[in-house]
ZAVEX-943267 format. One line per 8 residues: number of its first residue (from 1); their letters; for each residue y, z, x of N, C-alpha, C. Coordinates in steps of 0.2 Angstrom, whole numbers. Atoms other than C-alpha are relative to their C-alpha. Layout:
% ZAVEX-943267
NUM	A	Y,Z,X,Y,Z,X,Y,Z,X | ...
% end
This chain:
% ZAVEX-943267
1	XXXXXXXX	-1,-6,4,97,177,808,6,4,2 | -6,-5,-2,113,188,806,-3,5,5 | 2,-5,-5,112,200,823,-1,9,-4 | -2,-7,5,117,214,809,-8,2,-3 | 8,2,4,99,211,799,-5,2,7 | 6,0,-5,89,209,815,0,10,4 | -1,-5,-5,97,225,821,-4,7,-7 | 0,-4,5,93,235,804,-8,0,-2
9	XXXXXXXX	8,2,-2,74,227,806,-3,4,5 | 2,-3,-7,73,235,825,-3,7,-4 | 0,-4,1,77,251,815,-6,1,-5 | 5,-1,4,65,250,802,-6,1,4 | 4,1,-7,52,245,816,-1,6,1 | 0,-5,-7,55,259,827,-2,8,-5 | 5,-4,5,51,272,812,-6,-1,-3 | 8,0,-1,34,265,809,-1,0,4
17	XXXXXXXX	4,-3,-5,31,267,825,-3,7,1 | -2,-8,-2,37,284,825,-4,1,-7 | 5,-2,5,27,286,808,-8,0,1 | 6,2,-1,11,279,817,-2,6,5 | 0,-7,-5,15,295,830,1,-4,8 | -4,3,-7,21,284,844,5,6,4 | -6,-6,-2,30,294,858,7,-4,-1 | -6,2,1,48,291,853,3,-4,7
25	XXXXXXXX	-4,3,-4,55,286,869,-4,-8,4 | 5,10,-1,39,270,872,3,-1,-7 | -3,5,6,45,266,853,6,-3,1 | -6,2,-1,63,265,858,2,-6,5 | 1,4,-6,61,256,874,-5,-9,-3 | 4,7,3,48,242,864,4,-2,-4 | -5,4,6,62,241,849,3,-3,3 | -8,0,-3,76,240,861,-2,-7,4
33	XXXXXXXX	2,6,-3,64,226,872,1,-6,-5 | 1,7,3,61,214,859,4,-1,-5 | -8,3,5,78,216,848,3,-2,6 | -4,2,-4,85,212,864,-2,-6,4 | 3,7,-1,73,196,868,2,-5,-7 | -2,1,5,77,192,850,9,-6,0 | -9,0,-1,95,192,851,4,-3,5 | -3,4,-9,97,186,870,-4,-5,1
41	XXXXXXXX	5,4,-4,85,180,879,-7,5,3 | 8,-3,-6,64,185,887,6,4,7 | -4,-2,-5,74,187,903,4,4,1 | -3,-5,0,85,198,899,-1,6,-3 | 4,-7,4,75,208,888,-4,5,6 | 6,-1,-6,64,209,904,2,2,4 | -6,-2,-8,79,213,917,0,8,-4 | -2,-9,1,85,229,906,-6,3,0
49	XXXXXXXX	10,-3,2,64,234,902,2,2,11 | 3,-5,-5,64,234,922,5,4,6 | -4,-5,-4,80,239,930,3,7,-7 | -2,-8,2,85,255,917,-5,5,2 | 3,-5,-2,71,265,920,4,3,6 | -1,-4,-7,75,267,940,8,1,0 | -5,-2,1,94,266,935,3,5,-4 | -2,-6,4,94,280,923,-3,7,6
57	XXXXXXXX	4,-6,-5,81,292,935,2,-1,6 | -2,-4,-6,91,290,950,8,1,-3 | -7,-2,1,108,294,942,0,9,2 | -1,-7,-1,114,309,950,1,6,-5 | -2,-7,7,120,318,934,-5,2,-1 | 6,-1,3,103,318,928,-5,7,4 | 4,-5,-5,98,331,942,0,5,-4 | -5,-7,3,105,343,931,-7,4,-4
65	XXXXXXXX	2,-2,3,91,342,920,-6,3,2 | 7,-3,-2,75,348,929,3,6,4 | -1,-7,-4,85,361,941,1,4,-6 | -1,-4,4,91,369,923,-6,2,-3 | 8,-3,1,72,369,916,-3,3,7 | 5,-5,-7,67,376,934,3,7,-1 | 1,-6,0,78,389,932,-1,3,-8 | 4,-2,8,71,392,913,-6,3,1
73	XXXXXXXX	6,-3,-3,55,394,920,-1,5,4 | 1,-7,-4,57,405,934,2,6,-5 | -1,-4,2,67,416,923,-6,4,-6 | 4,-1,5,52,415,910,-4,5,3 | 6,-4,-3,39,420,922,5,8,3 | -3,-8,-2,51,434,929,-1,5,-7 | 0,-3,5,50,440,912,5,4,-1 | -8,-4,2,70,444,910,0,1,-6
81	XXXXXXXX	0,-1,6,67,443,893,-2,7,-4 | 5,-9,2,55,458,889,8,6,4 | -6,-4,-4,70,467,901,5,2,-6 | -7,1,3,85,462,889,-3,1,-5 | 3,-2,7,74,465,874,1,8,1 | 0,-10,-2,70,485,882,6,2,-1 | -7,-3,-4,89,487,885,2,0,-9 | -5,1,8,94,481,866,-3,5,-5
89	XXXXXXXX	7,-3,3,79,490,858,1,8,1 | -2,-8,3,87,506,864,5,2,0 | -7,-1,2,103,505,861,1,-3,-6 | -4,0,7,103,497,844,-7,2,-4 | 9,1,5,82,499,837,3,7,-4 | 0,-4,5,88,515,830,3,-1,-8 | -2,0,7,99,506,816,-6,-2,-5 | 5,3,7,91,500,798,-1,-8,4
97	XXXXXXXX	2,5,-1,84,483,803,2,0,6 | 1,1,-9,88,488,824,-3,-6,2 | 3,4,-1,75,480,828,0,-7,1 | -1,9,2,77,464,822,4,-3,6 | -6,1,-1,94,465,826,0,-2,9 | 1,1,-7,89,467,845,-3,-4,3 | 4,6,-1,77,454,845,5,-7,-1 | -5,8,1,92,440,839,6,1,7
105	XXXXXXXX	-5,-1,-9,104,448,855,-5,-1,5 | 3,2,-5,90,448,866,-3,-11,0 | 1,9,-1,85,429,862,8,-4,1 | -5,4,-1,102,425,863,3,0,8 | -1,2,-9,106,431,883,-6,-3,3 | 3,2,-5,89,425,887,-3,-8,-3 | -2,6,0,94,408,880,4,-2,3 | -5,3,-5,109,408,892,-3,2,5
113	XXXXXXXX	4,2,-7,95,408,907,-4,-2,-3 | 9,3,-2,81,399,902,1,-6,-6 | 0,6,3,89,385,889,-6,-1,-3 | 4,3,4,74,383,879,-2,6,-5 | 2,-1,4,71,385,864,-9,3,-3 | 8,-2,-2,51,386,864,-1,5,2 | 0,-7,-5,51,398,876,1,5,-2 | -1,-7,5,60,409,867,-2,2,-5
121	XXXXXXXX	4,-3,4,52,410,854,-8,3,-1 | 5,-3,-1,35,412,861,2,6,2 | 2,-6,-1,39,426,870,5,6,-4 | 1,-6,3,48,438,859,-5,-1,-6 | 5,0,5,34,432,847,-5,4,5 | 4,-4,-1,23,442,859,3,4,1 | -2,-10,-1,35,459,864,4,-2,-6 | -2,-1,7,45,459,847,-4,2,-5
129	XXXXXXXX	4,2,7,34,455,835,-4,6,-3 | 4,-5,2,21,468,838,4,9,-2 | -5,-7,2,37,484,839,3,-1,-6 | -1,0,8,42,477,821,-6,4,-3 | 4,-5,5,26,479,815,-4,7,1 | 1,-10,0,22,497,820,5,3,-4 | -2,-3,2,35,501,811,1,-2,-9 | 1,6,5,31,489,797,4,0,-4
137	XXXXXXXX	-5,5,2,45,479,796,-2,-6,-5 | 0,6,3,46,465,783,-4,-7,6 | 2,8,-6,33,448,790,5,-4,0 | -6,5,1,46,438,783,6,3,4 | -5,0,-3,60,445,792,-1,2,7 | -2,-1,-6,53,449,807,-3,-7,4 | 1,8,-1,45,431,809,7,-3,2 | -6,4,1,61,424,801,4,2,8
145	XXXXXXXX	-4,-1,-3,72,433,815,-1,-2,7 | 2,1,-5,62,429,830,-1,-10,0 | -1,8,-1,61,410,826,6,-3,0 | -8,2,-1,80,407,821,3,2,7 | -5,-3,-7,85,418,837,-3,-6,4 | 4,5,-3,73,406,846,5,-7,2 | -4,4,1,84,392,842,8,-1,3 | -7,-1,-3,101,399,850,-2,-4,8
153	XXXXXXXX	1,2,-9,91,391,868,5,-5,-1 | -4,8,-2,98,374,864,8,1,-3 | -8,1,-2,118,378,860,3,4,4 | 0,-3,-8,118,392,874,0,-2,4 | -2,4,-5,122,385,888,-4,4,6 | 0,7,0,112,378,898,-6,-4,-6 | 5,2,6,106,367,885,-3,-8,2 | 2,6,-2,95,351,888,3,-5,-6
161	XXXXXXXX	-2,6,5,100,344,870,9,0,3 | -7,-1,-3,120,347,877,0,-6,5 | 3,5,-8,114,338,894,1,-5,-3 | 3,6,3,106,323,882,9,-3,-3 | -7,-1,3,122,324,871,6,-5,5 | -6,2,-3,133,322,886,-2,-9,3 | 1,6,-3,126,308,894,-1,-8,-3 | 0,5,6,122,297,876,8,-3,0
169	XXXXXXXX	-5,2,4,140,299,873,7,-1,6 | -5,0,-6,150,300,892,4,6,-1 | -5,-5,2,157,317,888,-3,3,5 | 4,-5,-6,156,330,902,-4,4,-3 | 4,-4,2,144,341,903,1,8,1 | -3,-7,-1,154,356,909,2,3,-4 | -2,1,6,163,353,893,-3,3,-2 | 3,-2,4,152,355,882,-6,7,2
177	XXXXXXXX	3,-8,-1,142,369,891,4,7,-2 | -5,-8,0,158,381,890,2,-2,-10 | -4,0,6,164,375,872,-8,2,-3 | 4,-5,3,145,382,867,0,5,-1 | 0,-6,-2,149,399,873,0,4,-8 | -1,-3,4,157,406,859,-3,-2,-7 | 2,0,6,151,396,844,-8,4,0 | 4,-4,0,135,403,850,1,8,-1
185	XXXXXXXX	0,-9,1,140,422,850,4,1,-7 | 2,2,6,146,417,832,-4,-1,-4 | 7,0,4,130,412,826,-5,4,1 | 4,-8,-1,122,427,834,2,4,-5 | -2,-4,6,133,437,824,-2,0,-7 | 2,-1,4,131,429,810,-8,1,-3 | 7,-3,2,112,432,811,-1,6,0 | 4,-7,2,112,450,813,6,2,-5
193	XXXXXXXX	-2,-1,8,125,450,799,-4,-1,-6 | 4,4,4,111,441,789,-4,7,-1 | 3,-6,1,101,455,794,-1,6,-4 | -2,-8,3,109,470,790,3,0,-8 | -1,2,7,114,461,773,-8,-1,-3 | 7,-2,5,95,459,769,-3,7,2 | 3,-8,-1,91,477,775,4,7,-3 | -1,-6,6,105,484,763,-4,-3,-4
201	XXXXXXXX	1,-1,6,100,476,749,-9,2,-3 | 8,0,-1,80,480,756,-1,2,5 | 2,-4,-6,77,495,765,-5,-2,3 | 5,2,-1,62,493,765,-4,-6,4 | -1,5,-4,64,477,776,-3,2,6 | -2,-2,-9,67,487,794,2,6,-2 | -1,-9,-1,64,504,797,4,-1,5 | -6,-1,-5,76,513,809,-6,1,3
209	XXXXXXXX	3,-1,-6,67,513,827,0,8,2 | -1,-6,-3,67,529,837,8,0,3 | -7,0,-4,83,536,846,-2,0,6 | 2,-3,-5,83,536,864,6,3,4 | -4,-6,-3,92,548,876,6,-6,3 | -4,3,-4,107,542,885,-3,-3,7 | 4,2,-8,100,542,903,-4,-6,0 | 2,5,0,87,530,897,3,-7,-2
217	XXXXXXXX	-4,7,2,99,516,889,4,-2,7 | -3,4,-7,109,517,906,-8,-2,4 | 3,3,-4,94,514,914,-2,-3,-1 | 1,9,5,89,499,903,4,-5,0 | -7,4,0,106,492,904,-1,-1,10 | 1,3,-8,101,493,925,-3,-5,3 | 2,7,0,89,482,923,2,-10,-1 | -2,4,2,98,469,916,5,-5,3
225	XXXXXXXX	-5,1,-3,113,467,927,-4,-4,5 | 1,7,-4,104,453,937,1,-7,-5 | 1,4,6,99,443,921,11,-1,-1 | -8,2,-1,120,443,919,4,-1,4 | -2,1,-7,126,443,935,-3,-10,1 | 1,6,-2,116,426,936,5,-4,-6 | -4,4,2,125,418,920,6,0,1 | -6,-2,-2,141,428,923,2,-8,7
233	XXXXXXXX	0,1,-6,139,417,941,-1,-11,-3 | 0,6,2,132,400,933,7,-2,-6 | -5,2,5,145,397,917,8,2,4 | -10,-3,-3,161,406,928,0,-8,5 | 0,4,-5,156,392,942,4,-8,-5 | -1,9,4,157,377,929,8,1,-3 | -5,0,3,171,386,919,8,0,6 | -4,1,-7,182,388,937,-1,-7,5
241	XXXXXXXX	1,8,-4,177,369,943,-2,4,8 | 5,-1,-5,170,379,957,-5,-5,2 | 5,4,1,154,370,954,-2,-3,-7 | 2,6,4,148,355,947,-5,3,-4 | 6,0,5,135,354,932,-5,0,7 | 5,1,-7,124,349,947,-3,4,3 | 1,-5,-2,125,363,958,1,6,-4 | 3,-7,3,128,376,945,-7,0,-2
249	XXXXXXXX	6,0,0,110,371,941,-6,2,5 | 5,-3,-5,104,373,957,1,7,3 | -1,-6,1,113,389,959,-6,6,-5 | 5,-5,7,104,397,943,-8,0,3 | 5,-2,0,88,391,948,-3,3,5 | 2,-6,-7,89,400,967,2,7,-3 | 1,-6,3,96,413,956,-4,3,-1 | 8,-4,4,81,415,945,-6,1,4
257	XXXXXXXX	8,1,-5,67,412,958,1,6,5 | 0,-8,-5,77,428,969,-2,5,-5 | 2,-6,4,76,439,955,-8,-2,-5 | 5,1,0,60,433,951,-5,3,6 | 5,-4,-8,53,439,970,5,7,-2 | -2,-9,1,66,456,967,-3,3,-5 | 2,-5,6,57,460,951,-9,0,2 | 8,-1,0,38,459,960,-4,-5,-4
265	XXXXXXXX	3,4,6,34,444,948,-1,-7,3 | 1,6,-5,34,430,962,-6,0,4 | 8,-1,-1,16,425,965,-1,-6,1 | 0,8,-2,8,407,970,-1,-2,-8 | 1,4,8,2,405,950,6,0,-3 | -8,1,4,19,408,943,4,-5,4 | -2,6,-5,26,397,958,-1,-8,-5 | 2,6,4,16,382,953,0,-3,-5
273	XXXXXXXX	1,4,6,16,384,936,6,-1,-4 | -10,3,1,36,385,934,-1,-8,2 | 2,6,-1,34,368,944,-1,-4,-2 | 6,3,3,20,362,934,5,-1,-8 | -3,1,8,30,364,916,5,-3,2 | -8,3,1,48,359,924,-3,-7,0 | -1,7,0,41,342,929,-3,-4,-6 | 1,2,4,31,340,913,5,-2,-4
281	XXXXXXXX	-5,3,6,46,343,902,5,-6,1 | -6,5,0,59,334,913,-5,-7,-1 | 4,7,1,44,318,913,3,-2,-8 | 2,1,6,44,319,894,7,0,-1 | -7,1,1,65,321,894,2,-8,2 | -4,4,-1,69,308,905,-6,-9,-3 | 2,4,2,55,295,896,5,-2,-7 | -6,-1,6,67,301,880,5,-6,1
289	XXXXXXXX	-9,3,-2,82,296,888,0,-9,4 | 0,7,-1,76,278,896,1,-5,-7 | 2,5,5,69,273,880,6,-1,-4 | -7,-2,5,86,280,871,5,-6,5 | -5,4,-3,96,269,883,0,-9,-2 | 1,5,-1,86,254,883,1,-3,-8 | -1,0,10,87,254,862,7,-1,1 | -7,2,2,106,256,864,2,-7,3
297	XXXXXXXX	-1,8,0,107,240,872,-1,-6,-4 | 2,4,6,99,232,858,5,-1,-7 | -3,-3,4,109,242,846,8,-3,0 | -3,2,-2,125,237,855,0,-9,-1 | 3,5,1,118,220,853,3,-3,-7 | 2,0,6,115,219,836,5,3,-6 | -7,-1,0,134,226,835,1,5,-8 | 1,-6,6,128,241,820,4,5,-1
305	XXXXXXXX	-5,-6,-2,138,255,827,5,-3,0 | -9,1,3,155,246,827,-1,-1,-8 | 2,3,8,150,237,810,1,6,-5 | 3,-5,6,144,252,802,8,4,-1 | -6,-1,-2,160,261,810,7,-2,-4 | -5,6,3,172,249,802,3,-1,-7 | 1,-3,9,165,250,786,3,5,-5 | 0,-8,2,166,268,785,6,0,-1
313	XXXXXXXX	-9,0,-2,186,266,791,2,-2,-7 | -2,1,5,188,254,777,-1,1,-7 | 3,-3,3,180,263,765,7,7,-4 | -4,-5,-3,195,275,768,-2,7,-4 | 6,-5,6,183,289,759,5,7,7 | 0,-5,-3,191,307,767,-6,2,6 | 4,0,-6,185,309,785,-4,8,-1 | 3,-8,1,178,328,780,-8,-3,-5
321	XXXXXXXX	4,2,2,167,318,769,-5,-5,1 | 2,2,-6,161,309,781,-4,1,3 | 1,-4,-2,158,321,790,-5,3,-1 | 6,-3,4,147,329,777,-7,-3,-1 | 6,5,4,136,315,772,-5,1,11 | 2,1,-6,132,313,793,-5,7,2 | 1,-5,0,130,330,793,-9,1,-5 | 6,1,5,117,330,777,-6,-6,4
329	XXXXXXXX	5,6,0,107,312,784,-1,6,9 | 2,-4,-4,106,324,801,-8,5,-2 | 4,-7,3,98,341,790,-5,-4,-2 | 5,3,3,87,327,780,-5,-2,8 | 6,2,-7,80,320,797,-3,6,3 | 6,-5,-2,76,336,803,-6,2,-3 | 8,-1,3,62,341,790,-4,-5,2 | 7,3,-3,52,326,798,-2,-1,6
337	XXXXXXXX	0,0,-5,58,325,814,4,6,7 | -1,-4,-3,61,334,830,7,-1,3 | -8,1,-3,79,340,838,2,-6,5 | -1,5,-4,79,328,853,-1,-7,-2 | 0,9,0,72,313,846,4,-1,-6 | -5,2,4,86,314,831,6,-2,4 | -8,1,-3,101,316,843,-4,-9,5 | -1,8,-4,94,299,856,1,-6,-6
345	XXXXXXXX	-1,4,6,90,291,839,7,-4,-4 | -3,4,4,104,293,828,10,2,5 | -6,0,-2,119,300,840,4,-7,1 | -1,4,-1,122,283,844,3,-6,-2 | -1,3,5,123,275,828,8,3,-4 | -7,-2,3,137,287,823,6,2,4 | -5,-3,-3,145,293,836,8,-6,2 | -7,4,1,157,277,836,5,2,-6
353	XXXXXXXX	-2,0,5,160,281,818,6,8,1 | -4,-8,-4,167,300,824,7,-2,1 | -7,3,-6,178,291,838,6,-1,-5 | -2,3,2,185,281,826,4,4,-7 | -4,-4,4,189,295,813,3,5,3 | -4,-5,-5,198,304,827,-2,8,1 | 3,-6,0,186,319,827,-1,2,9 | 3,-3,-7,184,329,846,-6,-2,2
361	XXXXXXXX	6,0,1,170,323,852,-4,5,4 | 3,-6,-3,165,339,862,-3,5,-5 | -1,-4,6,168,348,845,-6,-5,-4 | 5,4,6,156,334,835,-7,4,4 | 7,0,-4,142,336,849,-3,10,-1 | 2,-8,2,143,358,845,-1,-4,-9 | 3,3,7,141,351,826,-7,-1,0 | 8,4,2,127,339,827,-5,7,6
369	XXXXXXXX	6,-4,-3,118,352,841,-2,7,-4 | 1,-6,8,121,367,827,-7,-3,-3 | 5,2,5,112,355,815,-9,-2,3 | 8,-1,-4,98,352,827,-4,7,0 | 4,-6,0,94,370,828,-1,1,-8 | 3,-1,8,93,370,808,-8,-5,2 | 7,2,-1,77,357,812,-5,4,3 | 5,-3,-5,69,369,823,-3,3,-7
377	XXXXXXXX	5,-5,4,65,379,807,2,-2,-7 | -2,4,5,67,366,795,-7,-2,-4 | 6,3,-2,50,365,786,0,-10,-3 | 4,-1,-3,39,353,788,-2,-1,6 | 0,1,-5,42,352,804,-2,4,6 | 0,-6,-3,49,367,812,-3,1,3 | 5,-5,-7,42,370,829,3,6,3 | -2,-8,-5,49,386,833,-4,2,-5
385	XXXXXXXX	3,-3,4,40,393,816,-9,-4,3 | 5,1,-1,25,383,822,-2,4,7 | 3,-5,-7,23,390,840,2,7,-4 | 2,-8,1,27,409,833,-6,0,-5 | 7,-3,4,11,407,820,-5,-1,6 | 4,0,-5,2,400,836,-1,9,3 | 2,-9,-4,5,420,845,0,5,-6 | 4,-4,5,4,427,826,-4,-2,-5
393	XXXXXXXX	3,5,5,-9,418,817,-4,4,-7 | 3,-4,5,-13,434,805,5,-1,-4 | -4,-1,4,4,430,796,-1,-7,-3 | 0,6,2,3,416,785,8,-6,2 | -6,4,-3,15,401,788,6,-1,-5 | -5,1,6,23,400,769,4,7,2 | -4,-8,-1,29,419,775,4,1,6 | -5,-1,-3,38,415,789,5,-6,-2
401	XXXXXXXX	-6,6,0,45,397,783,6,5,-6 | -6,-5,6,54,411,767,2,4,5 | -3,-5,-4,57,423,783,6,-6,1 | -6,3,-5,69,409,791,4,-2,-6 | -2,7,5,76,402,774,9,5,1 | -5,-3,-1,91,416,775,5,-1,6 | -1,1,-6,93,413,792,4,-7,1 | -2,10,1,96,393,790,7,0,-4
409	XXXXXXXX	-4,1,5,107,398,778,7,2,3 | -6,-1,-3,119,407,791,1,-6,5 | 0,7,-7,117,391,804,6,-4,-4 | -2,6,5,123,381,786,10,4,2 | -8,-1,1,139,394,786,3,0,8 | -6,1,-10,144,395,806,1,-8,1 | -5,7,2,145,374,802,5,-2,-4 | -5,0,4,157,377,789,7,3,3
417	XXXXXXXX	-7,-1,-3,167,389,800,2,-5,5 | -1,5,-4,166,378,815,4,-6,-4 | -2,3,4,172,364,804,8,3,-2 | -7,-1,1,187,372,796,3,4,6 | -1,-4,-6,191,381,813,0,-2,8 | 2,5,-2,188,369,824,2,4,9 | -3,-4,-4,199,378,837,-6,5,6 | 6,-3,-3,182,390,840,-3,-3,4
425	XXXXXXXX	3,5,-6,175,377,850,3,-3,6 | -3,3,-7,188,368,859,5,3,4 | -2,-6,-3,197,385,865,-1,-2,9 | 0,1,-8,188,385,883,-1,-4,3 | -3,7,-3,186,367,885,5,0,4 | -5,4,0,203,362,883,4,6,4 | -3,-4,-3,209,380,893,-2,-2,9 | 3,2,-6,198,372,908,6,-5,5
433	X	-5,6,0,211,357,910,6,2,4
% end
């Protein structure tokens, strides 16, 4: 049988698994075996099954991933978030939809310490959520605003999908941590421009907050100055070749475990349980990322991605249109599936197809991680809107998937700027060089 067929069978395959609820990265790892016994040989299907495991989980780069979840967690438990929420909450809570407004700036600085998505959204879904409704703020927008902010964890830097990104495709990872910077305080933007565009034409949305004195916004703003001080120190390091992805990881998370013990919030149960979640998540990242390898050797194999690549070229259809379609079979995948297991899945498949239309690939990988944060609150998936009904379960859930729909809709337009503008992305990169 054509390698091409056998390779397009794997694929169909590896989605009934994933349909049966198979963990993604044992599915991939089984595809990747037996398209690769298939197409080779037993022997060698059986060499890559047992030397990748230990040769992806001792690669040094990889360190990156649990030190950057440790310092996410420390940070969590320090509770910098409630902090940088207090600080924003009274210097902007007094406008028309404030509030909101303060909850999408605060998840966005305590996205640039704590990379997680998740995270984020659980906890301003416990201190936001309830200072909206005292004031009683629209459910829908004050859900919607807290789940989309949620989703700036993963193109803030440090981002695990970033991490995953760089390693699928051999792009640095320094790179793409500094060429996030600004497309994220873009998409911040355009959220609380979302806002205040649903708050004029719907007072009624977002009441104005309280005003508070001066004295107390400087001393909310005092608070704070550790929480940026650490990133200031993490992203200067990487953007100065000071320090490696590596070490600025471990930097961040000695950072956050001092300011952690300086904020009184360093206890043996917080200890542990930092610990306890980084090594789950990184277990459950780097399962991801074997299985994702041991698949592309199959895929590789099975010579899909040049082929398909090839096609595309000779097709000679407008590379924007291209672009578009990639872009679309992305936003489709995410309504069933989650951001990480789209990018191991299909980065792989396309990203030759990119190279080949002479697209940035630092600049695609801000693209396709954009379009991942559309799945976070893509229904019927969206796990950021599903953990925020978890901490409000008196809001219905059709009333927050209508809160995010506006929101989605400015994610949809920061990809069209980036796109035509491209520049917004590979500014600090290419200034690093």
């Amino acid at each position: 049988m054509d390698p091409i067929w056998i390779g397009i069978l794997g694929i169909i395959f590896l989605f009934i698994l994933l349909a049966l609820r198979m963990q993604i990265g044992f599915a991939m790892a089984l595809v990747g075996f037996l398209g690769f016994w298939v197409l080779n040989s037993f022997e060698s299907g059986f060499a890559v099954l047992g030397i990748e495991p230990y040769k992806t989980a001792a690669h040094y780069t990889l360190s990156v991933i649990p030190l950057f979840l440790l310092m996410g967690q420390f940070a969590n438990h320090a509770r910098l978030g409630s902090e940088i929420y207090a600080m924003l909450y009274r210097w902007i809570g007094y406008l028309p939809g404030g509030l909101s407004m303060a909850t999408v700036g605060a998840c966005a600085c305590f996205a640039a310490i704590s990379g997680s998505s998740l995270a984020t959204a659980a906890m301003f879904g416990t201190i936001a959520l309830p200072e909206m409704q005292k004031l009683k703020y629209s459910d829908a927008l004050a859900t919607g605003c807290i789940a989309a902010g949620g989703t700036l964890g993963i193109l803030i830097p440090p981002s695990s999908v970033l991490i995953l990104y760089g390693i699928l495709t051999e792009q640095s990872i320094s790179a793409l941590f500094i060429a996030g910077i600004i497309p994220g305080i873009v998409l911040t933007l355009l959220f609380i421009l979302t806002i205040y565009i649903l708050v004029r034409i719907r007072p009624e949305m977002g009441a104005p907050g309280p005003k508070f004195a001066p004295a107390e916004k400087l001393f909310a703003l005092q608070s704070t100055l550790g929480p940026l001080a650490l990133f200031i120190a993490v992203i200067g390091g990487l953007y100065t070749g000071w320090l490696t992805p590596t070490e600025a990881a471990g930097a961040g998370a000695f950072g956050a475990f001092v300011l952690m013990a300086l904020k009184k919030r360093l206890n043996w149960s917080n200890f542990v349980g930092s610990l306890k979640d980084t090594t789950s998540a990184t277990a459950m990242i780097f399962a991801i990322l074997i299985g994702a390898m041991i698949f592309q050797y199959f895929l590789t194999l099975s010579q899909i991605p040049d082929q398909l690549a090839q096609t595309v070229v000779d097709m000679n259809l407008n590379r924007y249109v291209v672009l578009s379609l990639i872009i679309g079979v992305f936003i489709i995948l995410g309504c069933f599936m989650e951001g990480l297991s789209i990018m191991v899945l299909a980065v792989p498949i396309v990203f030759p197809i990119i190279i080949q239309l002479g697209f940035d690939p630092v600049w695609f990988g801000i693209i396709i991680t954009l379009t991942m944060e559309m799945s976070l609150i893509t229904p019927p998936v969206g796990v950021n809107v599903f953990v925020l009904h978890g901490v409000a379960r008196d809001i219905p859930m059709n009333t927050m998937f209508k809160g995010v729909i506006p929101f989605w809709g400015a994610m949809l337009v920061c990809i069209v700027i980036l796109i035509i503008f491209p520049q917004i992305v590979t500014f600090l990169p290419n200034s690093m060089n």
